[in-house]
Backbone atoms as SQL, in Angstrom:
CREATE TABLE atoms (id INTEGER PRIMARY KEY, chain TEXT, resi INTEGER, resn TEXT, atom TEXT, x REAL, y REAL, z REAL);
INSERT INTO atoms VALUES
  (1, 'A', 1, 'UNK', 'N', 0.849, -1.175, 0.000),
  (2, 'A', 1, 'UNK', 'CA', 0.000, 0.000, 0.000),
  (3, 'A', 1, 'UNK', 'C', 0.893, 1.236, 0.000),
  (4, 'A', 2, 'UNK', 'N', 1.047, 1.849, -1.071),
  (5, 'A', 2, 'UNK', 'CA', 1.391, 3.166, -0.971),
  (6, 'A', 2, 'UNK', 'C', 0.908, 4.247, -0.183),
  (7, 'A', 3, 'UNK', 'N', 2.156, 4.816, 0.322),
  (8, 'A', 3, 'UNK', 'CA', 1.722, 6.243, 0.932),
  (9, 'A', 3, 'UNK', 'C', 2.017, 7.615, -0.179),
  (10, 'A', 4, 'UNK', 'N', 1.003, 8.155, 0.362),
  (11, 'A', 4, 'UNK', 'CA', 0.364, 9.227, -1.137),
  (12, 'A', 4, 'UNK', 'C', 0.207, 10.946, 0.193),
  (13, 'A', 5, 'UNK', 'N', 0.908, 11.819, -0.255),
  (14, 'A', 5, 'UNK', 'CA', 0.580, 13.409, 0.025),
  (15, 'A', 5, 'UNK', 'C', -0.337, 13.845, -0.690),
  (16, 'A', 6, 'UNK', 'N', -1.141, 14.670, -0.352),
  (17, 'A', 6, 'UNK', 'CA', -1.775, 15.899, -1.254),
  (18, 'A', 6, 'UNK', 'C', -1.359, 16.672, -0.971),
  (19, 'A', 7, 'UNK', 'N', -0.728, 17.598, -1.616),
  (20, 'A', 7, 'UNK', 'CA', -0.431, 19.150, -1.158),
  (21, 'A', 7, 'UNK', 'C', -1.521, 19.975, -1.309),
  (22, 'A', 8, 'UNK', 'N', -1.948, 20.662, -0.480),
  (23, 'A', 8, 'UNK', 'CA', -3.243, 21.263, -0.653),
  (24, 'A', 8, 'UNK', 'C', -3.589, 22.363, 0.453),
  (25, 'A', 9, 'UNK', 'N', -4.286, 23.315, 0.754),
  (26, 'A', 9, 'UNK', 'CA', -4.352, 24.244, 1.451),
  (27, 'A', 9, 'UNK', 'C', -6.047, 24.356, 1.535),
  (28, 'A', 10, 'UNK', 'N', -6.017, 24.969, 2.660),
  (29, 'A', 10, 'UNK', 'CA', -8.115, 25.896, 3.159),
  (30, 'A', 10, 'UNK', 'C', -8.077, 26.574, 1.760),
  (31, 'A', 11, 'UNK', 'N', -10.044, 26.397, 1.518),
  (32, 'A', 11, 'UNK', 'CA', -10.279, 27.252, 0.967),
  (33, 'A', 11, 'UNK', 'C', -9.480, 26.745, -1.061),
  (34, 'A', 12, 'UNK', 'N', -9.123, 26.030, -1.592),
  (35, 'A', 12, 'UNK', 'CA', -8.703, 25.486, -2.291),
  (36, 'A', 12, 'UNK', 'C', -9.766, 24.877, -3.324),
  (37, 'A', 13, 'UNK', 'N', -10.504, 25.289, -4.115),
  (38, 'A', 13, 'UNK', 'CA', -11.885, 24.337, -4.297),
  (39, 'A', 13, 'UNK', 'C', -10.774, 23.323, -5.486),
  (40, 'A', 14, 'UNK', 'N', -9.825, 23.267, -6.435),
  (41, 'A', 14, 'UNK', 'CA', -9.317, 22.735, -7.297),
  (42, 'A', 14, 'UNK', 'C', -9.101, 21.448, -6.264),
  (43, 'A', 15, 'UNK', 'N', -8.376, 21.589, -4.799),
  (44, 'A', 15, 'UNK', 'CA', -8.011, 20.585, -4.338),
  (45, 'A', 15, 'UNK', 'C', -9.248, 19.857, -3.935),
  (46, 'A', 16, 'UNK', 'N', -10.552, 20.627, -3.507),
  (47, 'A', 16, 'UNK', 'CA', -11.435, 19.636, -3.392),
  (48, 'A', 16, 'UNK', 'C', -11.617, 18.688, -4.721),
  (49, 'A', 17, 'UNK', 'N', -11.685, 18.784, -5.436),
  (50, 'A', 17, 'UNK', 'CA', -12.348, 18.190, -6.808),
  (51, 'A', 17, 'UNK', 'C', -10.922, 17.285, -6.972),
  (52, 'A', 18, 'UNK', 'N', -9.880, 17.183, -6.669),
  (53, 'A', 18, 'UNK', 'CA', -9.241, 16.244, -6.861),
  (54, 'A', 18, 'UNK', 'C', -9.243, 15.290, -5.814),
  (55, 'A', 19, 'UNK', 'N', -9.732, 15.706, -4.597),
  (56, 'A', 19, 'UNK', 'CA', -10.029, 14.934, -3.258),
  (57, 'A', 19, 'UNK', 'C', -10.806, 14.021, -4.022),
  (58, 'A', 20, 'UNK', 'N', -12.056, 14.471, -4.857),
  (59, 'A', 20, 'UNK', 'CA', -13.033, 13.904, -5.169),
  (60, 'A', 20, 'UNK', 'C', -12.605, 12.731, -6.053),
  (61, 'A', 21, 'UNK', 'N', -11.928, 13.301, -7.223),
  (62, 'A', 21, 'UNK', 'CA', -10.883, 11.886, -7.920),
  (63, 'A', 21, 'UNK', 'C', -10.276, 11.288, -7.142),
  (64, 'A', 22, 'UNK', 'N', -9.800, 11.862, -6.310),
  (65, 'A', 22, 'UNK', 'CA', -8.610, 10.359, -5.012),
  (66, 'A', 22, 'UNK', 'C', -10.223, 9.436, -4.489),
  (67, 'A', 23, 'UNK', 'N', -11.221, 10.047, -3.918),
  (68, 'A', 23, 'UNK', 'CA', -12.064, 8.992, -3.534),
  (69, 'A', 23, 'UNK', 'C', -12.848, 8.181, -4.470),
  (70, 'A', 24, 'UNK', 'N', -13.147, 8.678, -5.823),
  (71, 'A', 24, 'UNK', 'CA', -13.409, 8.013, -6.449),
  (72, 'A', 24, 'UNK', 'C', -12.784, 6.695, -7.813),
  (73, 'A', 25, 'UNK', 'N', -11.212, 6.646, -6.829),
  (74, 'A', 25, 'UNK', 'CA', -10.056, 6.119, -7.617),
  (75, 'A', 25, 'UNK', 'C', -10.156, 4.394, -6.392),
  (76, 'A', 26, 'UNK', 'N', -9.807, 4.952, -5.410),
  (77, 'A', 26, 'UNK', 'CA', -9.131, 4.540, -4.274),
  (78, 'A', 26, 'UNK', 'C', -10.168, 3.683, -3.397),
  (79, 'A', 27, 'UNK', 'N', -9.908, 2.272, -3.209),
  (80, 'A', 27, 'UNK', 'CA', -10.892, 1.827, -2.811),
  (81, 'A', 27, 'UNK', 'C', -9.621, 1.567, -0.881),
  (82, 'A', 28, 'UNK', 'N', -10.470, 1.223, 0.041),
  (83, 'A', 28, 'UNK', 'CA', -9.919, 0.634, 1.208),
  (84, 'A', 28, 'UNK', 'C', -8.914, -0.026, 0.985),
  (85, 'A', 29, 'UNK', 'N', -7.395, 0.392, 1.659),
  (86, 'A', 29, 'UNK', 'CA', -6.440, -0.340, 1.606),
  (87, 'A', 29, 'UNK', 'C', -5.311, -0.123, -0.019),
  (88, 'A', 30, 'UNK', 'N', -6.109, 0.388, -0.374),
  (89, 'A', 30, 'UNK', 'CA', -5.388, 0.281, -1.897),
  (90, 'A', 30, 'UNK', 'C', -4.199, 1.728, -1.531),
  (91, 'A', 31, 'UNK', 'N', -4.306, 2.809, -0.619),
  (92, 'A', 31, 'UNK', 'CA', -3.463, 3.549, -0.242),
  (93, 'A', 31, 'UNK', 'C', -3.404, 4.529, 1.004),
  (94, 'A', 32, 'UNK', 'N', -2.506, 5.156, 1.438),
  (95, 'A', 32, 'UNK', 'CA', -2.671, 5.916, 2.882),
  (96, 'A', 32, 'UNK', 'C', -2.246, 7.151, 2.193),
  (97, 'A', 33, 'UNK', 'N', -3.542, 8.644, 2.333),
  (98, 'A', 33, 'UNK', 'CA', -3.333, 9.793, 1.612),
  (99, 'A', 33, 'UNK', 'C', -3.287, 10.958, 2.797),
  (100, 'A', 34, 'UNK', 'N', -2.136, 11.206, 2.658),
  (101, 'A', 34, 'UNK', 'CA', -2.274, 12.545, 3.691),
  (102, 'A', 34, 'UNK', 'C', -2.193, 13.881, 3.499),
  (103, 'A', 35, 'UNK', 'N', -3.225, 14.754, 3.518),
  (104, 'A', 35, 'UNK', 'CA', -3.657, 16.179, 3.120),
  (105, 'A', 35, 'UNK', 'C', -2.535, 16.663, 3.977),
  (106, 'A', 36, 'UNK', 'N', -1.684, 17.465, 3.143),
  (107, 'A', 36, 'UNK', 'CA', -0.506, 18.417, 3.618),
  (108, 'A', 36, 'UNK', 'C', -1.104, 19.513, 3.256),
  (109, 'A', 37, 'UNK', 'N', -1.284, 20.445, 4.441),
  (110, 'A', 37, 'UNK', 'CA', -1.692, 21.813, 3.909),
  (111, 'A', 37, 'UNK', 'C', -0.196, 22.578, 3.970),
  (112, 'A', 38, 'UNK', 'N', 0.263, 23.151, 2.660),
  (113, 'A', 38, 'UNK', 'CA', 1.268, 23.901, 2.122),
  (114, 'A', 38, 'UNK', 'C', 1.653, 24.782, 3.132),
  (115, 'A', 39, 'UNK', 'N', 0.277, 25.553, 4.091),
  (116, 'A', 39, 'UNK', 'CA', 0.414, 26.916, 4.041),
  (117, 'A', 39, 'UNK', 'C', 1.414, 27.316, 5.477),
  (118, 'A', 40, 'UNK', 'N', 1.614, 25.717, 5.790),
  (119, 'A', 40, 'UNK', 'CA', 2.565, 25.970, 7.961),
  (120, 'A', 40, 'UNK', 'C', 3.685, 26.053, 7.080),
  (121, 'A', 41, 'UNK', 'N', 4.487, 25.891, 5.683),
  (122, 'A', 41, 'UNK', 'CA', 5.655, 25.363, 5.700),
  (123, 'A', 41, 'UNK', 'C', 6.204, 26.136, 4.476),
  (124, 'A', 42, 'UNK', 'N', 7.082, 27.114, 4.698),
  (125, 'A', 42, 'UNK', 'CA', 7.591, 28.315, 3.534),
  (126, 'A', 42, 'UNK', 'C', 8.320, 27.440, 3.033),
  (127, 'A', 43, 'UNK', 'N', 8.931, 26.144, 2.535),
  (128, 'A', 43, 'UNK', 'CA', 9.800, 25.310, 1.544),
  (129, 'A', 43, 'UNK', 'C', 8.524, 25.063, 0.800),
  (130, 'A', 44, 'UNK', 'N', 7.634, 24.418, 1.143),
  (131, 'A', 44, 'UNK', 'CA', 5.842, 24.074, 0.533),
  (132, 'A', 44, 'UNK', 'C', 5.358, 24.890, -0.070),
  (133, 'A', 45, 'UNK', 'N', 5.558, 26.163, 0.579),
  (134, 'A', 45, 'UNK', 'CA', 4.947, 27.111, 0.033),
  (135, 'A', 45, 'UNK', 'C', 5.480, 27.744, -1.626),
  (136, 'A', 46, 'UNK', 'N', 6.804, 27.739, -1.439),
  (137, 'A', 46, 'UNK', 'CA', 7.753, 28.504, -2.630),
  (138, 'A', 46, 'UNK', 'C', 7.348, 27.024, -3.308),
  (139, 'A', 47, 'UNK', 'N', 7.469, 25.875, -3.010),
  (140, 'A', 47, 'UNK', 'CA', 7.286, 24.849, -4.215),
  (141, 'A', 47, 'UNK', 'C', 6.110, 24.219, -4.851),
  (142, 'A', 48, 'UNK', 'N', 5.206, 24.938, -4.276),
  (143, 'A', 48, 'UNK', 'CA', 3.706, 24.022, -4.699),
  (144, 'A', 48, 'UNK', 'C', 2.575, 25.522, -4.174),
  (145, 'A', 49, 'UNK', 'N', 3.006, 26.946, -3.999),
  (146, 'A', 49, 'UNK', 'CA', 2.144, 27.443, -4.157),
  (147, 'A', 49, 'UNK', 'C', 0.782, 27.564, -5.179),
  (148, 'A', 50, 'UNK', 'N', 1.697, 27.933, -6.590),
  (149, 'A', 50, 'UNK', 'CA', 1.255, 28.271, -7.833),
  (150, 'A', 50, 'UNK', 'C', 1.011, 26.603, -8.677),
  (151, 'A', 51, 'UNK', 'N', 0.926, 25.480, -7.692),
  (152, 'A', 51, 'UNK', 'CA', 0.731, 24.113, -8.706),
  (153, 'A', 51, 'UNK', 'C', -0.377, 23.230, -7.905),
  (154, 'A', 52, 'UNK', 'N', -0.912, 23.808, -6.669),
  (155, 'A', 52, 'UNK', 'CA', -1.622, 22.684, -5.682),
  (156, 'A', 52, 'UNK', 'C', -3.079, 22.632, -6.782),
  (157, 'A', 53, 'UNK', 'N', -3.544, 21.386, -6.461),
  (158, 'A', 53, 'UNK', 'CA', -3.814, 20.464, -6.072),
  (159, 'A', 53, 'UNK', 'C', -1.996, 19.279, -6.640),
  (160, 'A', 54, 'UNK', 'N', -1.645, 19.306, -5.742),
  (161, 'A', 54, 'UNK', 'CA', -0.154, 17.668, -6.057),
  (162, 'A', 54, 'UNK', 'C', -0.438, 16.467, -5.371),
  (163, 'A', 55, 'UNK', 'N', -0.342, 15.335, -6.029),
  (164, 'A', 55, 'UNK', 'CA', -0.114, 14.062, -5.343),
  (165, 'A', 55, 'UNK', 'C', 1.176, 13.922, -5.520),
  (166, 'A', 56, 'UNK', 'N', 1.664, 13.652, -4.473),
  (167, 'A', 56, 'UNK', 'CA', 2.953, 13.020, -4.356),
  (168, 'A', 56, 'UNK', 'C', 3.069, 12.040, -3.559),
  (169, 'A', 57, 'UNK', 'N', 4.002, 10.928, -3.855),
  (170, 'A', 57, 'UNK', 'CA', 4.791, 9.717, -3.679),
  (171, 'A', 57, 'UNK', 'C', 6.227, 9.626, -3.195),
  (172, 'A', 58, 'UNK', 'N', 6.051, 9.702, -1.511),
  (173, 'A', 58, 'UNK', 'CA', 7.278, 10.032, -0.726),
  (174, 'A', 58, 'UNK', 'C', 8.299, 9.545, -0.590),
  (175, 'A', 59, 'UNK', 'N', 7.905, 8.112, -0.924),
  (176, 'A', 59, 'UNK', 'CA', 8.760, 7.064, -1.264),
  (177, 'A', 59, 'UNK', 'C', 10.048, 7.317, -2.345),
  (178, 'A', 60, 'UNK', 'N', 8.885, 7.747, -3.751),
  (179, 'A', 60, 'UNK', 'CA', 9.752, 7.686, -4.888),
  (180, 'A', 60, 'UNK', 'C', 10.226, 9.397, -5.401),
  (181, 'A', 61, 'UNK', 'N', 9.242, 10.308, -4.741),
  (182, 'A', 61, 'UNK', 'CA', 9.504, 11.738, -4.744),
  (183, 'A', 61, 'UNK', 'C', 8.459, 11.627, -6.516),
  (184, 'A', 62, 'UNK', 'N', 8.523, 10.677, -6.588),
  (185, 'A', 62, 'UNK', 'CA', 6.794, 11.192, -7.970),
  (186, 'A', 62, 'UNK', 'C', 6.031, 11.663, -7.903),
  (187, 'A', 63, 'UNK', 'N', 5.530, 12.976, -8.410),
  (188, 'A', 63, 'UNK', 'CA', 4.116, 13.837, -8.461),
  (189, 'A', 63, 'UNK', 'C', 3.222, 13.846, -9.358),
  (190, 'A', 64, 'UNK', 'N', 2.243, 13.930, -9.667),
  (191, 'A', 64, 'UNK', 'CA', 1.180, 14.213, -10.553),
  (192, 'A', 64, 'UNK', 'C', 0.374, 15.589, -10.218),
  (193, 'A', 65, 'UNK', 'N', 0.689, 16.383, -10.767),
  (194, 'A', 65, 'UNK', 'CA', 0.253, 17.468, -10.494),
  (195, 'A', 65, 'UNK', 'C', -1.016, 17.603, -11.545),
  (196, 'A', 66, 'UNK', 'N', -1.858, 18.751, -10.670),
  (197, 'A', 66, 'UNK', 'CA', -3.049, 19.066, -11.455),
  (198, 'A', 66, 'UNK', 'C', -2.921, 19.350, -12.741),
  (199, 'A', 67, 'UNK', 'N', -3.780, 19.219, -13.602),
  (200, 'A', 67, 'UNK', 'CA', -5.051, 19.355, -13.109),
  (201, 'A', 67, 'UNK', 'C', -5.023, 17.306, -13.789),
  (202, 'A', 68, 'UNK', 'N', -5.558, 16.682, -13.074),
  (203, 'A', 68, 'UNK', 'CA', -5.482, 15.141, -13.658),
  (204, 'A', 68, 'UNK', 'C', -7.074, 14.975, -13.190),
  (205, 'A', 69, 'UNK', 'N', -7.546, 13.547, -14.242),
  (206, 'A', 69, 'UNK', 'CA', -8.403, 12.879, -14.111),
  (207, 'A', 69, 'UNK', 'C', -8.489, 11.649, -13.240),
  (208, 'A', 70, 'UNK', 'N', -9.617, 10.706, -12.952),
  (209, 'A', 70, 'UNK', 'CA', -8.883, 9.234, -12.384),
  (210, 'A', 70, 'UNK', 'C', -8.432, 8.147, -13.375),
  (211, 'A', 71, 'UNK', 'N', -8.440, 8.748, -15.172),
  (212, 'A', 71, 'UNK', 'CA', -7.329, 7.649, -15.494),
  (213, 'A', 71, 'UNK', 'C', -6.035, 7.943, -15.249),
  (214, 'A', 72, 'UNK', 'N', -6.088, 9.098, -15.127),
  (215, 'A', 72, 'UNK', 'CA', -4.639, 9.912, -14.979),
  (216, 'A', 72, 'UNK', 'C', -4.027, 9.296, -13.578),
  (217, 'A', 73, 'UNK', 'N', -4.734, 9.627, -12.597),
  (218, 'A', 73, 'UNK', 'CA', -4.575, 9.215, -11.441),
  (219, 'A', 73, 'UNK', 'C', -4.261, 7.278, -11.240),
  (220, 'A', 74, 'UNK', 'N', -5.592, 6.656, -12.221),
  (221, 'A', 74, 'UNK', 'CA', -4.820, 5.130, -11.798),
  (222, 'A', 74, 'UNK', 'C', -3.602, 4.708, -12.551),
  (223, 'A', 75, 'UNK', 'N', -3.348, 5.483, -13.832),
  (224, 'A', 75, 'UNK', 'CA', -1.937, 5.640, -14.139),
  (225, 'A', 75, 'UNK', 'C', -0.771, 5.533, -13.053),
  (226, 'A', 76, 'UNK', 'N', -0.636, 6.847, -13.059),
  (227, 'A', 76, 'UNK', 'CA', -0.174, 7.490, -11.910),
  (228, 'A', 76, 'UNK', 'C', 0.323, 6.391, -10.543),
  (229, 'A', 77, 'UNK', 'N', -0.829, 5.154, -10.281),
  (230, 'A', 77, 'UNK', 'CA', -0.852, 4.234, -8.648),
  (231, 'A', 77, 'UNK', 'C', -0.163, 3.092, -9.722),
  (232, 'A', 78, 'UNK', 'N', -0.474, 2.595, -10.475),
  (233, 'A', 78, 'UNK', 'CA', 0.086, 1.849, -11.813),
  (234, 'A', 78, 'UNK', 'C', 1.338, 1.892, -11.883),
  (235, 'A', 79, 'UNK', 'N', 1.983, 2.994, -11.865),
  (236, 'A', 79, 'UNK', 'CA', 3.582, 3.457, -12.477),
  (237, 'A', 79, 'UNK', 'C', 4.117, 3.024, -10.745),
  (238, 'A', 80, 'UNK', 'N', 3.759, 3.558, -9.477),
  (239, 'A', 80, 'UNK', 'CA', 4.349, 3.666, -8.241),
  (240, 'A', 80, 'UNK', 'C', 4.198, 2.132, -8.269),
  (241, 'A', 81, 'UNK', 'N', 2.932, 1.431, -8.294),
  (242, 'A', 81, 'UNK', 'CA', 3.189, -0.151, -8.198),
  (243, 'A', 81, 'UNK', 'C', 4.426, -0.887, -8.938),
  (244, 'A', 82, 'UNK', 'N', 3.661, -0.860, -9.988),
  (245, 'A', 82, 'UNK', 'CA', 5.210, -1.136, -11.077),
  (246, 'A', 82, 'UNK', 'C', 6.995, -1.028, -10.681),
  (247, 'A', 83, 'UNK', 'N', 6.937, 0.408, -10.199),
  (248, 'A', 83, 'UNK', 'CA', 8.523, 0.956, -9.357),
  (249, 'A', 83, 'UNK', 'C', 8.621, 0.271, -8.602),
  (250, 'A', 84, 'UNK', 'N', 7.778, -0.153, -7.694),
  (251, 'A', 84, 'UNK', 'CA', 7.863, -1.267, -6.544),
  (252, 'A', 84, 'UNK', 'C', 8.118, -2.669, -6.877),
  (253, 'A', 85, 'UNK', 'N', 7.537, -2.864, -7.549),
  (254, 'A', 85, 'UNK', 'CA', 7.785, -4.200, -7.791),
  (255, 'A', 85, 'UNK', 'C', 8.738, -4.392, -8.635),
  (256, 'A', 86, 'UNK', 'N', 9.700, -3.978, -9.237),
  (257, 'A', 86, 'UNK', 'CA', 10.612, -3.233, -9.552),
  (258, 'A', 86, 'UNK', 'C', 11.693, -3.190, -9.369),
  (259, 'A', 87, 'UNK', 'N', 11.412, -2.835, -7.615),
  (260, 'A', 87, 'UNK', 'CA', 12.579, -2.189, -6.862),
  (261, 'A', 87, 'UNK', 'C', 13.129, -0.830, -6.695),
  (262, 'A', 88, 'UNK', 'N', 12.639, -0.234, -7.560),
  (263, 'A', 88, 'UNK', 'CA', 12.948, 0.838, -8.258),
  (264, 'A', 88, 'UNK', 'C', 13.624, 2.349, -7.316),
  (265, 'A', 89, 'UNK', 'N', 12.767, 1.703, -6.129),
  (266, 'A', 89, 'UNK', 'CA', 12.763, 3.245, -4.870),
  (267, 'A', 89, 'UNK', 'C', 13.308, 2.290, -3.372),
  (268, 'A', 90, 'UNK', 'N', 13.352, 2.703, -2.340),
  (269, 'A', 90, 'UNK', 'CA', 13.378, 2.814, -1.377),
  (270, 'A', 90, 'UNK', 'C', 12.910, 3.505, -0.010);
């Protein structure tokens, strides 16, 4: 099971609507997603102000940045599986 970031901030409606693709991608168990709000952390901020809604993959440092769909997105869990099985990351 991959662990998955959102970079995302209050008040964000783009990041809601991709919330909405992560739940409608992602069934139980298939991943652990944790809403990073950008806005406690000025490195976050200078790097993902002007690009949030981001999924990122902490493992492999892979992002998919907005604006994506959920083929985009099961792509996206597809490629991190694949790396894994793989070996690819650490």
């Amino acid at each position: 099971m991959p662990d998955l970031e959102l970079m995302t901030t209050d008040g964000c409606h783009l990041c809601e609507q991709a919330v909405s693709v992560l739940l409608a991608v992602l069934k139980p168990g298939d991943a652990e997603v944790d809403l990073v709000d950008i806005a406690f952390d000025d490195a976050l901020m200078e790097r993902y102000a002007t690009r949030i809604p981001v999924i990122r993959a902490p493992a492999s440092g892979q992002e998919l940045n907005w604006p994506f769909d959920e083929v985009q997105f099961r792509a996206f869990l597809q490629g991190l599986a694949d790396a894994d099985a793989q070996g690819s990351y650490d």
